[in-house]
C-alpha positions, 0 to 999 in steps of 0.5 A: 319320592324315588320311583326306583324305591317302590315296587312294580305290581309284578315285583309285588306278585314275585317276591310278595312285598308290599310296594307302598313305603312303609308309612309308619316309618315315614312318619317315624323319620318326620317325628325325629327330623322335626323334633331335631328341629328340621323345619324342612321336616316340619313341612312334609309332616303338615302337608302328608296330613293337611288333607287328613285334618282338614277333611273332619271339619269338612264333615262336621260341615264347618265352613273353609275358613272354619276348617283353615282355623280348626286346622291351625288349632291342630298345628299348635296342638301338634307342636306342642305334644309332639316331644311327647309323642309316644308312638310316631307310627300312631299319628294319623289316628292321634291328628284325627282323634285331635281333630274331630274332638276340637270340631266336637267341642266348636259344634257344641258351643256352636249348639249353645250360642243365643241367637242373636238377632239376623243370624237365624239362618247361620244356626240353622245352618248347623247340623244338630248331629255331631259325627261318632268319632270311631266311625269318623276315625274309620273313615278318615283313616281309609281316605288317607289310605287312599290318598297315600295309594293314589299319591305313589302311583305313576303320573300318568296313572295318577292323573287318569285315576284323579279324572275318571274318580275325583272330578265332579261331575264325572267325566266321560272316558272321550273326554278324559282320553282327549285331554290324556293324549290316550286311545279312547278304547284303552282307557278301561285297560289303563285304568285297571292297570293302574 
C-alpha cells in the first residue's frame, strides 16, 4: 500500500477525512481486475480475506485441515458466483455469510454421523451448539475491521500493537521494548500513539 496515500492522525483531525482507504472501493477495483481475469487480482482478493473465511471454521471449532477444506470450498464458491456478484462492496459479509452456512451444513451432518467403532472420542469432540450466524456475521466483520485498522498502520507501530495485543501469552512491556530496540518508559506512549 502507498503510505503517502493514507492520512496522519492530524491530517485526519484538520480536514476530518477518514485515513483508512475506502475498503468498498478496494473491493470494487479487485471484483472487476479479477472478473477481467487479472490473476494477480485474484490473489490479493484471497489473501485480504483468507483470515476472514478461515477464521468461522475455527469458531465452529473444526480443525485446520478442516478449515484449509472449508476454505477451499469457499474459493470455489466465490469463483463461481463472482460474475454474479451484484454488490462487490457487500463481500465480506457474502464470504462470511458463505462460510459459516457451509461450517453449519459440515457440523450438522458432522452431528448425524453413527459412531463407528474407535472414534467416540472424535464425535465428542464436536460441539453440540452450532454458533448464531448474525452474531458470528457481527463478529467477524469487527475482526476484519481490525485486521484492516492494524494492517495500515506504520510498521513500527504494527509490529508493537501485534507484541503487546495478539502474542500468547502476553508479553511484558521489558521484553517488548528489548526486542523493539525501544525505551521501556515509552512504550505506553508509543502505544497510544499508534
Amino acid at each position: 500500500m502507498d503510505r503517502s496515500a493514507v492520512l496522519s492522525y492530524s491530517d485526519v483531525r484538520r480536514i476530518g477525512v477518514p485515513a483508512l482507504p475506502d475498503r468498498g472501493a478496494i473491493d470494487e477495483r479487485l471484483v472487476r481486475d479479477c472478473l477481467n481475469g487479472d490473476q494477480a487480482a485474484w490473489s490479493a482478493l484471497l489473501r485480504r480475506y483468507k483470515n476472514l473465511i478461515y477464521s468461522i471454521p475455527i469458531k465452529y471449532g473444526f480443525s485446520a485441515d478442516e478449515a484449509n477444506d472449508v476454505f477451499q470450498d469457499v474459493c470455489v464458491e466465490l469463483l463461481a458466483e463472482l460474475p454474479r456478484l451484484r454488490e462487490p462492496r457487500a463481500l465480506p459479509k457474502w464470504l462470511a455469510q458463505v462460510t459459516a452456512h457451509r461450517c453449519a451444513r459440515l457440523k450438522q451432518v458432522a452431528l448425524r454421523l453413527p459412531v463407528a467403532e474407535g472414534t467416540a472420542d472424535a464425535v465428542e469432540e464436536v460441539p453440540a451448539a452450532i454458533p448464531d450466524v448474525e452474531d458470528l456475521l457481527l463478529e467477524t466483520e469487527r475482526e476484519q475491521a481490525l485486521r484492516d485498522a492494524v494492517t495500515s498502520l506504520s510498521p513500527r507501530c504494527r509490529r508493537l500493537i501485534e507484541r503487546l495485543f495478539f502474542d500468547s501469552p502476553p508479553r511484558p512491556y521489558a521484553e517488548v521494548a528489548r526486542e523493539l530496540n525501544l525505551a521501556s518508559g515509552s512504550i505506553g506512549f508509543i502505544r497510544g500513539r499508534c
